[in-house]
C-alpha positions, 0 to 999 in steps of 0.5 A: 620558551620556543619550544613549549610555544610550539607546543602550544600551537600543536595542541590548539590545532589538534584540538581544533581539528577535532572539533571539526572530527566531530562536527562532521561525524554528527557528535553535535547532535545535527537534526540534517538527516542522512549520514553517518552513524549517530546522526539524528533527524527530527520530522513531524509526522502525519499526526502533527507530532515532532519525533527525533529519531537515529537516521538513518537507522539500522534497524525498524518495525512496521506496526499496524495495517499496511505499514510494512507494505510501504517500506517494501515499496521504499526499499527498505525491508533489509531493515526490519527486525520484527513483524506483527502476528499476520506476517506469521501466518501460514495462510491458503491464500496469500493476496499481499504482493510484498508477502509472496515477494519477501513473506519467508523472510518476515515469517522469521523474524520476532513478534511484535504484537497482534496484527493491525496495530495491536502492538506489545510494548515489552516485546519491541523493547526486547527486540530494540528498533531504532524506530517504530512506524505506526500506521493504520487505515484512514476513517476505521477502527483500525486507524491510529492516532496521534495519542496512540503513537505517544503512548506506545512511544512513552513505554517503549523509548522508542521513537514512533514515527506515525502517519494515517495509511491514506488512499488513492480515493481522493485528493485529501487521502491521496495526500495523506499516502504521499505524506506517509510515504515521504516522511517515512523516506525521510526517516530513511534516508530514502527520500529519493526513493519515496519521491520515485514511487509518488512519482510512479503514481502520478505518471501511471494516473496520468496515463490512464487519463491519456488514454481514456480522458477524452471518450465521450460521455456517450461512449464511456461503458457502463460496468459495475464490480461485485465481490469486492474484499473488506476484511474478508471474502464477499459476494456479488452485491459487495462493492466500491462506488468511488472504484479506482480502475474505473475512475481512471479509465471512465467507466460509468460505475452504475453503483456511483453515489453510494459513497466512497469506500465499501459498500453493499447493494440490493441485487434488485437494484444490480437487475434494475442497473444491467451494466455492459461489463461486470468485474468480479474481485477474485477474492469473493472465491473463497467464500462456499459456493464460489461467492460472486462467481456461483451467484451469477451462475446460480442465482435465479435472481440473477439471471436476466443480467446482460453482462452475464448472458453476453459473456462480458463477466471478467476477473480482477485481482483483490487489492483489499489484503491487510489495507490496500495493496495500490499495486494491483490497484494500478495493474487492474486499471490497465486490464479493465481499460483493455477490457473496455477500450482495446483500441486505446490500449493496443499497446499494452499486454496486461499481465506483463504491465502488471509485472512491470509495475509489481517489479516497480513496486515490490522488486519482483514480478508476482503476478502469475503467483498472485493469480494463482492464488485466486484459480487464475481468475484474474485478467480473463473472462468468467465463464458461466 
């Protein structure tokens, strides 16, 4: 009797040590993210929507514009498995910091579907991610939706973490970004490395305020930027009215007032605005005749600019490739405030920032082989 007693006593604690096995191997089902295999997480996305996913998972692909550019910056491109057709391209100029960093690797991989977004379900099927990450640009026709995300999820099985790309234009939008960025990092298991990036942001803006915030209205330069890429090569009247660089180091943009994101101006009305300074996009070089930079050579129309005849016309890098690349979006800001006030950025090397923060951003720094695609116009002066 004492025996089979004994017996008994073994068997319950085994049992129960078991349980406890599997409670901490994640078998119960836990929605805590991070851990072994097995574990599953449950977020809700940037649509609202509530996904359970394996976390963190082994294997993911990026669907829509700009995606795949946010798991480089989290680090986690050793995870994705297959890309959409603009990842596949053999392009003459390749203006996507992640791309020149890590494009060979992702030229490899399997197809998923058309670039920005156009996703094929059957092909994800066959390559089998634990998890699809949908974004696309905030306000156009190449956003996602809430409705979208279902609907691929509903055919594939797969769950679809989604989430607008935002931007770094306002508060609202800026939002949105970092709201991608963490519940991506989330699903990760990278949350520490999401907050490091917002946190890189923030300080870098920060700095720039810093450094510029008290120059009197008086004082501030007045500048304009031509040549500005969306969804392809511009010229001179191509601009941004809401301009990052020159928000964050007061310039007066002579196009403020013509909205937020993209816009065209009549070159009359750049005549009639003469700014101090103009930035040229080095992207507008791909266009015949050289774009912005054989208008102001050229163009007759043109000629009477005081920017142009001062030799104060001056190359940045495009950052509109395949959504924004907020990279070269932070490295120009650091060249146009040295342009503008060198005084207050005596400190500061521009190439080597921009190193420093595409180090930061991308684990490499690409600066000389991203200006190299655009002739090198990039953080000099224009001769015309």
């Amino acid at each position: 009797m004492m025996f089979f007693r004994y017996t008994r006593l073994l068997t319950a604690a085994a049992l129960a040590a078991l349980v406890l096995l599997m409670a901490a191997a994640g078998c119960t089902g836990t929605t805590a993210g991070g851990g072994a295999a097995g574990e599953e997480i449950t977020v809700t996305d940037g649509f609202g929507r509530s996904v359970t996913a394996p976390s963190p998972p082994e294997s993911v692909v990026c669907s829509g514009s700009g995606c795949l550019r946010y798991l480089v910056y989290l680090q986690a491109q050793d995870l994705v498995v297959g890309v959409d057709d603009q990842e596949k391209k053999d392009q003459v100029i390749e203006g996507r910091p992640y791309a020149l960093a890590y494009g060979s690797k992702f030229k490899d991989l399997p197809l998923i579907g058309e670039f920005r977004g156009k996703d094929d379900p059957e092909k994800i099927i066959s390559i089998g991610p634990d998890v699809v990450f949908k974004t696309g640009s905030t306000g156009t026709a190449y956003g996602t939706s809430a409705a979208e995300a279902d609907k691929l999820e509903d055919k594939t099985g797969i769950p679809v973490v989604a989430f607008p790309y935002g931007s770094l234009r306002d508060d609202a939008e800026k939002a949105e970004m970092y709201g991608g960025l963490r519940v991506m990092g989330e699903v990760l298991g990278k949350q520490d490395r999401a907050e490091e990036v917002i946190a890189y942001i923030d300080a870098t803006m920060a700095d720039l305020e810093r450094r510029t915030g008290d120059i009197p209205a008086a004082d501030q330069k007045s500048v304009y930027v031509g040549g500005i890429s969306s969804a392809g090569a511009h010229g001179i009247i191509s601009t941004e009215p809401a301009y990052p660089p020159f928000l964050w180091v007061h310039a007066k943009n002579v196009a403020t007032g013509l909205g937020t994101a993209h816009a065209d101006v009549a070159k009359e009305a750049l005549v009639n605005w003469d700014p101090e300074y103009i930035f040229i996009d080095a992207g507008t070089t791909q266009m015949e005749s050289g774009g912005a930079v054989g208008e102001l050579k050229n163009d007759a129309a043109l000629a009477g600019l005081s920017a142009a005849k001062n030799g104060k016309v001056y190359g940045v890098l495009p950052y509109n490739f395949y959504n924004t690349n907020y990279e070269t979006v932070l490295a120009d800001a650091y060249f146009v405030g040295k342009t503008l006030y060198p005084d207050r950025f005596a400190d500061v090397d521009p190439v080597k920032k921009a190193d420093e923060i595409y180090t930061f951003f991308v684990g490499k720094p690409v600066f000389g082989d991203l200006n190299g695609q655009y002739s090198n116009l990039g953080f000099a002066a224009i001769p015309l």
